[in-house]
C-alpha positions in Angstrom: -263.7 -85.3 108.3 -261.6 -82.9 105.5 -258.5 -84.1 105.3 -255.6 -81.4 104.6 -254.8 -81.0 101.0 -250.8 -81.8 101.8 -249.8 -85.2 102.3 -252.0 -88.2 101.8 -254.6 -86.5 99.9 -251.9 -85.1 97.3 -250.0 -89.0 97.2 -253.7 -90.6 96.7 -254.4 -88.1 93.3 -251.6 -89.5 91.6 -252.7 -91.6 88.4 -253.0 -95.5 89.2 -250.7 -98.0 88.3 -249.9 -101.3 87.5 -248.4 -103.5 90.3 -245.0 -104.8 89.6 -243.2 -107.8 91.0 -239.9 -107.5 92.6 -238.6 -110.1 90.0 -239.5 -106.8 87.1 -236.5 -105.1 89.2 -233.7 -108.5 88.9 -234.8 -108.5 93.1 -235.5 -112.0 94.6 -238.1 -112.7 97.5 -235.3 -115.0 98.8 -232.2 -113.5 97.7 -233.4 -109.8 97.7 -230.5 -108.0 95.8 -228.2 -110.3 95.5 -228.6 -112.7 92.5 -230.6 -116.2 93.4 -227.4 -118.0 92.5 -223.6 -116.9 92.4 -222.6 -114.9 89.0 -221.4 -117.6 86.0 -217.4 -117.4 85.2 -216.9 -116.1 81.8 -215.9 -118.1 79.5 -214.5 -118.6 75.8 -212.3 -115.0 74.6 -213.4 -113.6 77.9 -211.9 -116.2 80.3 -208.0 -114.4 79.8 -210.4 -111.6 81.8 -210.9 -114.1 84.8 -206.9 -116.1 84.5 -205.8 -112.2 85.0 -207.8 -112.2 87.9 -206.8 -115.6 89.4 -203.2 -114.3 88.7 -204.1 -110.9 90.1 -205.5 -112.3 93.6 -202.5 -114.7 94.1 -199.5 -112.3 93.5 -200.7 -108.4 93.9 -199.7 -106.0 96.8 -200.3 -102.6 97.2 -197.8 -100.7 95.3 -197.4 -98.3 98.9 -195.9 -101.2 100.7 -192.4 -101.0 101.7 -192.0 -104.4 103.2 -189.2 -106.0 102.0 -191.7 -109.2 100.4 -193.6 -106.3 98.7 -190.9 -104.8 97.4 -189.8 -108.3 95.9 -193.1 -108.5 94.4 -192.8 -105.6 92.8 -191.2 -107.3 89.8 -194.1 -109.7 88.9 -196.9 -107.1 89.7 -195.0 -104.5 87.0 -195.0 -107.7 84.5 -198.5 -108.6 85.2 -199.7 -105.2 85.0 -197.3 -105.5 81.2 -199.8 -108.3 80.7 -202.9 -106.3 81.1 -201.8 -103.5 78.7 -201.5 -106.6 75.8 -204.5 -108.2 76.4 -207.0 -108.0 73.4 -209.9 -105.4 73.2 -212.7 -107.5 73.3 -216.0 -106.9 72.3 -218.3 -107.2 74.9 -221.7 -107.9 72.6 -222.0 -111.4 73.3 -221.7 -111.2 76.9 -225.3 -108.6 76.5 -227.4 -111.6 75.8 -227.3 -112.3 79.4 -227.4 -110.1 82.3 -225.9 -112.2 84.5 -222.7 -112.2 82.3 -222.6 -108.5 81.8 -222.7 -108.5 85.9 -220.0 -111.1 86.0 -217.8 -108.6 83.4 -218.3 -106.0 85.4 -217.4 -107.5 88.7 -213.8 -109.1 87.2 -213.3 -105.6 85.0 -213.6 -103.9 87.8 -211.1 -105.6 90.5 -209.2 -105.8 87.9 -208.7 -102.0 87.1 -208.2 -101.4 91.4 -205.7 -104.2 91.0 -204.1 -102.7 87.9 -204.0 -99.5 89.3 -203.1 -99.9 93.6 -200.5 -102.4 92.8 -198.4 -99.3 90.9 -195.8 -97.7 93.7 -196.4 -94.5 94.6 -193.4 -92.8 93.9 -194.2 -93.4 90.5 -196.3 -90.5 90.5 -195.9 -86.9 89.9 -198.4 -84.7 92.3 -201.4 -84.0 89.7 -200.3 -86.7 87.6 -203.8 -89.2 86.1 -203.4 -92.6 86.4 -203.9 -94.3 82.9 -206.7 -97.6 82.6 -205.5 -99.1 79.5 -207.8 -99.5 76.8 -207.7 -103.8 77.1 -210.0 -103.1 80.2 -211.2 -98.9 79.9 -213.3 -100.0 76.1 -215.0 -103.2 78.0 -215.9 -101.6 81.5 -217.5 -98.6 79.7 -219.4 -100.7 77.2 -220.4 -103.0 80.2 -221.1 -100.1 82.4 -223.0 -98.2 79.7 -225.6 -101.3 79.4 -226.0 -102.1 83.4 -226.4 -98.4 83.8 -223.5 -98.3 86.4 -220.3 -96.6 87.1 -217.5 -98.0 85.5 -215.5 -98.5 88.6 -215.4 -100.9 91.6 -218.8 -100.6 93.8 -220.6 -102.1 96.5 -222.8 -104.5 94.1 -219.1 -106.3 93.0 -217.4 -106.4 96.6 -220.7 -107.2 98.2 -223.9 -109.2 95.8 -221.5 -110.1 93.1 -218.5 -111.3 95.3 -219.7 -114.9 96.5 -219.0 -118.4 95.4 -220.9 -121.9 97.0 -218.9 -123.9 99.2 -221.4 -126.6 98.2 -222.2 -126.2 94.5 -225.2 -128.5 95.0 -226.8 -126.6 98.1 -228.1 -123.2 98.8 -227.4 -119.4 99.0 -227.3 -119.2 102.7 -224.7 -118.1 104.7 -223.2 -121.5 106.0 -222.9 -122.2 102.5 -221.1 -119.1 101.2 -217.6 -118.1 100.9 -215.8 -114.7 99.3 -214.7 -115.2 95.9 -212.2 -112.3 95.2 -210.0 -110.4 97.9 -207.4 -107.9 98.1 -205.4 -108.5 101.1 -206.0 -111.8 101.5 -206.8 -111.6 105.0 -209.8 -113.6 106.7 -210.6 -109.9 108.0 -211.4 -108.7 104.5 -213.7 -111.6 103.8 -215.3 -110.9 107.2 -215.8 -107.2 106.3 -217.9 -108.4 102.9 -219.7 -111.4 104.5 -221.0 -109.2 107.3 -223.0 -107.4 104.4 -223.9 -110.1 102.7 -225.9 -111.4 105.9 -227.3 -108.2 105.9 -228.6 -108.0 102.2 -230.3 -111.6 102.5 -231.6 -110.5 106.2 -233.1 -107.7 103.9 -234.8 -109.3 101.4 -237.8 -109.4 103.8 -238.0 -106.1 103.9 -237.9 -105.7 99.9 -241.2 -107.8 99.9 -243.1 -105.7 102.4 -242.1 -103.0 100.6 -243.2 -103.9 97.3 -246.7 -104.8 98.8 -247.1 -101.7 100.2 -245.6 -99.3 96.8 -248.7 -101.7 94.9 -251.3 -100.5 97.0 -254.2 -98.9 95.2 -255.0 -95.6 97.3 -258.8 -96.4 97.0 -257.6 -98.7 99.5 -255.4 -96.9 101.7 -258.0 -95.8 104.2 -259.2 -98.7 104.5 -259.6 -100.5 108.4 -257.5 -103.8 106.9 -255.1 -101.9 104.9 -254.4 -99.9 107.7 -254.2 -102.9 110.3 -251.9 -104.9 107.1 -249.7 -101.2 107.3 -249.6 -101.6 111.2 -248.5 -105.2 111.0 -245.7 -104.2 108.4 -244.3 -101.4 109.8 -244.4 -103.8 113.1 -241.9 -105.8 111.4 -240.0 -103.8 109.6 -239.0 -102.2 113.5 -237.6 -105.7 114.2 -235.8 -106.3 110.9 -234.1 -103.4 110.9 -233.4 -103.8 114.5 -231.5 -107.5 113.2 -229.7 -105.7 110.6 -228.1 -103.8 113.6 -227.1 -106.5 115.1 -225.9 -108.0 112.2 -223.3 -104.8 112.1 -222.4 -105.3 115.7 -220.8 -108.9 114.3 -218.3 -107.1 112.8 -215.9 -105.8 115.4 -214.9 -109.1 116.4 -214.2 -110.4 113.1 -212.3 -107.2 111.2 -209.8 -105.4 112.8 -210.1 -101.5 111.9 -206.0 -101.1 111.2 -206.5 -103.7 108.7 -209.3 -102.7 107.7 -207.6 -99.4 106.9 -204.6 -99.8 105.9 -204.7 -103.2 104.1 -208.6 -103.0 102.9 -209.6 -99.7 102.0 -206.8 -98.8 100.2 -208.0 -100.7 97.5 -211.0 -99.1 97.1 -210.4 -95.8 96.4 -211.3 -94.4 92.9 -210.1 -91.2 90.8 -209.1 -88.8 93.3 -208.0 -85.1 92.2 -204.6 -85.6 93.4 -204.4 -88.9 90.6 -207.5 -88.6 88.2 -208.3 -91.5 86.5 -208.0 -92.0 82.7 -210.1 -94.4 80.8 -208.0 -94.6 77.5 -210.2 -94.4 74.3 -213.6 -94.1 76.5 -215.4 -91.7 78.4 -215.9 -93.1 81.8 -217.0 -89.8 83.6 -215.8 -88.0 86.4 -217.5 -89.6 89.7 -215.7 -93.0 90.2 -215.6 -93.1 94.1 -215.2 -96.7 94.4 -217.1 -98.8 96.5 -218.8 -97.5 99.7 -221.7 -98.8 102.2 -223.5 -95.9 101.0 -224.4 -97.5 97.8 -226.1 -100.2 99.0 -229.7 -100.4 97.3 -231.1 -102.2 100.7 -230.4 -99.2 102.8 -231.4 -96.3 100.3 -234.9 -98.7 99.8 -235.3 -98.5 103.5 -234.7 -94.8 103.6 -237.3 -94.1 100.1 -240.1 -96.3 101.8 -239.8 -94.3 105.0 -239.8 -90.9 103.1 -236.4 -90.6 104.6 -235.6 -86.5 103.4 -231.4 -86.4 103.2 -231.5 -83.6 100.4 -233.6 -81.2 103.3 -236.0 -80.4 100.7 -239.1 -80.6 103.9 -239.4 -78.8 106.7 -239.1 -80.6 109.5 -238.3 -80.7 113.4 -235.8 -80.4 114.5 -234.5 -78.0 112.5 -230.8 -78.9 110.3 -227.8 -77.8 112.3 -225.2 -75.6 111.2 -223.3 -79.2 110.4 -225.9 -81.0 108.9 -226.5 -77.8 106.5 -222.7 -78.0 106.0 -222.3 -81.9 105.1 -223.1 -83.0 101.3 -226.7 -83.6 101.3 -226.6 -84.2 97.4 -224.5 -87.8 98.9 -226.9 -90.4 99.3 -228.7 -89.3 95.5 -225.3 -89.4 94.0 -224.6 -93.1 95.2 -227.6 -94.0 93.0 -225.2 -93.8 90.5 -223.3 -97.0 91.5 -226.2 -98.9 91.9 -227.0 -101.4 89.2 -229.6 -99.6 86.7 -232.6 -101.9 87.6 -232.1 -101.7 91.2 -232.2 -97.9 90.6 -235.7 -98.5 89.0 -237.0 -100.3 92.1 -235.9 -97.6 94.1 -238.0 -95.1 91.8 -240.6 -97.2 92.1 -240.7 -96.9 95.7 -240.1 -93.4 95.5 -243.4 -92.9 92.9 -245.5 -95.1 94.9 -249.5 -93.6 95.3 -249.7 -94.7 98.6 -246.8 -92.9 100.9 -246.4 -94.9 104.1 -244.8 -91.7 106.2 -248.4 -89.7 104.5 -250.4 -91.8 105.2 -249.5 -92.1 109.3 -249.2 -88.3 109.1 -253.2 -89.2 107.9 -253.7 -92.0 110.3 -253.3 -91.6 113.9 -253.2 -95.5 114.9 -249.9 -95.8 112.7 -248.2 -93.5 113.8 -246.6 -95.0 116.5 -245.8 -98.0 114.4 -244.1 -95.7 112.2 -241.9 -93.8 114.4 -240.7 -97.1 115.9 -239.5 -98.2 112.6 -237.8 -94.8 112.0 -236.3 -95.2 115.5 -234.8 -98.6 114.2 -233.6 -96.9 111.4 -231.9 -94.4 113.4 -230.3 -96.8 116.3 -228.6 -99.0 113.5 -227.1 -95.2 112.1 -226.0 -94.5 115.1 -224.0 -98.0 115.3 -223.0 -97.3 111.9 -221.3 -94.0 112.8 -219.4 -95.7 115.8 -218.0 -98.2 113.4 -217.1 -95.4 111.1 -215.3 -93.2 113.7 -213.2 -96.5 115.1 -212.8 -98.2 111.6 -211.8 -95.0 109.1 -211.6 -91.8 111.3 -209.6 -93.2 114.2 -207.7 -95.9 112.2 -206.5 -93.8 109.8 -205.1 -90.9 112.8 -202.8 -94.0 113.7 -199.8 -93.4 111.8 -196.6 -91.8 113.6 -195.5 -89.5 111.6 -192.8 -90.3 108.1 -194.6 -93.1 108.1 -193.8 -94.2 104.8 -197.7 -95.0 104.9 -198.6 -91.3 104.8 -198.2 -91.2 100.8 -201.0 -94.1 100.9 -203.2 -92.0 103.4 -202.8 -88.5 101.5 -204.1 -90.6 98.4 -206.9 -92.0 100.0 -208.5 -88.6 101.3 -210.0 -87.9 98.2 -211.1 -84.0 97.2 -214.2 -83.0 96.2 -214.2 -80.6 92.7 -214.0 -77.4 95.0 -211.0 -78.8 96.8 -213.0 -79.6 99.8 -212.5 -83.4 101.3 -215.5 -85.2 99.8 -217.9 -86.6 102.1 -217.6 -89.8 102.8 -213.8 -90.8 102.6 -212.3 -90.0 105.1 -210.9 -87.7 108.1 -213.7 -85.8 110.1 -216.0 -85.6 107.1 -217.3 -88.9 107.4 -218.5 -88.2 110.8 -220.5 -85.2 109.5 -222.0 -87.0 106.5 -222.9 -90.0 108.8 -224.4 -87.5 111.2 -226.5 -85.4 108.6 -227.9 -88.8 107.4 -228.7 -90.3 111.4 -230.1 -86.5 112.0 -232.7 -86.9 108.9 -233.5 -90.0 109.7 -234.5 -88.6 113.3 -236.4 -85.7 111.7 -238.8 -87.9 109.3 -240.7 -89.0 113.3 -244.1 -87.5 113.8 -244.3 -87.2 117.0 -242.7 -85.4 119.6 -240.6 -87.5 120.2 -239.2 -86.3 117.0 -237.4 -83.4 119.1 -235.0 -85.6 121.3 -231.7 -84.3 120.9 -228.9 -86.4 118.8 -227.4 -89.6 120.6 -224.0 -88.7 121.8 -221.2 -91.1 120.4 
């Protein structure tokens, strides 16, 4: 039997390569994106990097509290913030010797900048006026950046793979024996928030090794009767893994409240904004530092890449885009590659280059297609949780205030403008719901079957 020149046929001509481990990618089998053991303090010059953090963690409050303790806390955040602005310019050479060390700088670097610069009041702000990093933390965080191949600004791999400490030094990275390092607020609702994920990202490093396997088949192979079965029993368990990462994100309601979530957590995070662009003195930091976001999680792009997962509508495919879809940011999800630590970028390339296409080659083969629409149904039930945690935890959290709140300065900041004055997707108000639902609605459109067609799960 011919098969049509599109699809597998086209993925099998491409030139053979070598297989590469996930280790070639700093990915563990055990650990998956998050490092085998927690990052190494800094030490030597750069330990006045991790005191300021220790000091920053014990005394800091948003600067858009009114409360009468923030407001008495004003006075030692101002003269810590004094302290930052004196600190030495340190050059950050030694700390490239050792990757793990230029993580650990980046992680403290950057809570310390979204410390530095959240913890200023915000009536000490003109409209349109940039917020200033000082050079004793803009020069390192670029350097550092520059070398991981990352923003220079707070992401998901520093709140999330680079934020936990052992309870027991001596035993292992598991979740009994983990703890958050470094929070904000303080609150045990914060450290639920990041643990959550942090289940999630070891639940997934199962799914990194299938994947892997899979990207390193030769497409001699492909066709083969125990490829195909090996593909079957993979895609088999990728449907129940992803299925567990669901109910991993169902944990969460219980354990974070969404008003503190809003309102004490995610304030924190926000980045350069058009209403207060940041300034990195004496460096060039660019001009897309978001701040961290779910989105840039390496595990969930790797899940969309190995299941040919089409956000950018650059296929045709049923059902067609809606009017919203077509309206939301579908450049999103490529952008967040940014913030990704350069070598998990790589693996994510790798996936994407792979000879063998696994959404081709059930296109190609009628026995896995089943297999593979179930896993893209997975895929698309734990999206639709994930948008009715984003409507309750940003969209309706943040509609909560009555208004003069003096909380609205705080909320006007955090609803962050794209470059053509738009909201940008993602951050808030109704556009999160219509990125969320452009990415659950190409997720639905990758199926091969007719099932394919079903209309959108109501929220």
């Amino acid at each position: 039997m011919l098969l049509r020149a599109s699809g597998w046929v086209l993925s099998c001509r491409r030139r053979a390569r070598v297989p590469r481990p996930l280790s070639d990618f700093d990915v563990d089998a055990n650990t998956g994106f998050m490092p085998r053991r927690p990052l190494p303090k800094l030490r030597g010059e750069f330990e006045v990097w991790e005191a300021a953090l220790r000091r920053a963690s014990e005394t800091i409050v948003l600067g858009s509290y009114e409360s009468e303790e923030a407001v008495q806390k004003r006075a030692s955040a101002s003269a810590w913030r004094k302290v930052i602005e004196q600190l030495p310019v340190l050059d950050v050479e030694e700390l490239t010797r050792d990757l793990r060390h230029l993580q650990r700088a980046h992680y403290v670097l950057a809570y310390l900048i979204h410390f530095y610069v959240h913890s200023i009041p915000i009536g000490e702000f003109e409209p349109g006026a940039p917020i200033y990093i000082p050079r004793p933390l803009a020069a390192p965080m670029t350097a550092v950046a520059r070398h991981l191949r990352m923003a220079p600004v707070l992401t998901y791999a520093d709140t999330i793979l680079w934020n936990v400490e052992k309870i027991n030094e001596d035993g292992p990275l598991t979740m009994d024996n983990l703890r958050t390092e470094t929070l904000f607020s303080g609150t045990e609702d914060e450290s639920a928030f990041y643990m959550s994920q942090v289940r999630c990202e070891l639940r997934g490093a199962e799914l990194l090794s299938i994947m892997i396997d899979i990207a390193n088949l030769p497409p001699a192979r492909a066709r083969d009767a125990a490829t195909v079965a090996e593909v079957e029993g993979t895609l088999r368990r990728l449907t129940g893994d992803i299925d567990e990462l669901t109910e991993i994100m169902k944990g969460i309601r219980p354990t974070c409240d969404p008003h503190v979530f809003y309102w004490q957590i995610r304030p924190w995070f926000v980045g350069s904004s058009e209403e207060h662009p940041w300034v990195f003195e004496g460096a060039d930091a660019g001009d897309d530092l978001l701040g961290p976001s779910g989105g840039q999680s390496s595990l969930m792009h790797a899940i969309d890449v190995f299941l040919h997962i089409d956000h950018e509508l650059r296929f045709t495919r049923t059902p067609a885009p809606t009017a919203e879809n077509r309206e939301a940011d579908a450049s999103f999800m490529r952008r967040m590659w940014r913030y990704m630590p350069g070598s998990h970028r790589e693996f994510l390339q790798h996936l994407e280059q792979a000879p063998v296409r696994v959404r081709d080659l059930a296109e190609e083969t009628p026995v896995l297609r089943d297999a593979y629409d179930e896993a893209v149904a997975a895929l698309k039930r734990l999206r639709d949780y994930h948008m009715r945690i984003a409507v309750l935890y940003v969209v309706s959290a943040g509609r909560s205030l009555p208004p003069g709140c003096p909380l609205s300065a705080m909320a006007r900041a955090m609803e962050k403008k794209g470059p053509d004055g738009s909201r940008s997707k993602g951050t808030g108000g109704s556009d999160v719901s219509a990125l969320l639902k452009a990415g659950r609605d190409a997720t639905r459109r990758a199926m091969l079957k007719a099932t394919c067609s079903m209309p959108p799960s109501l929220l």
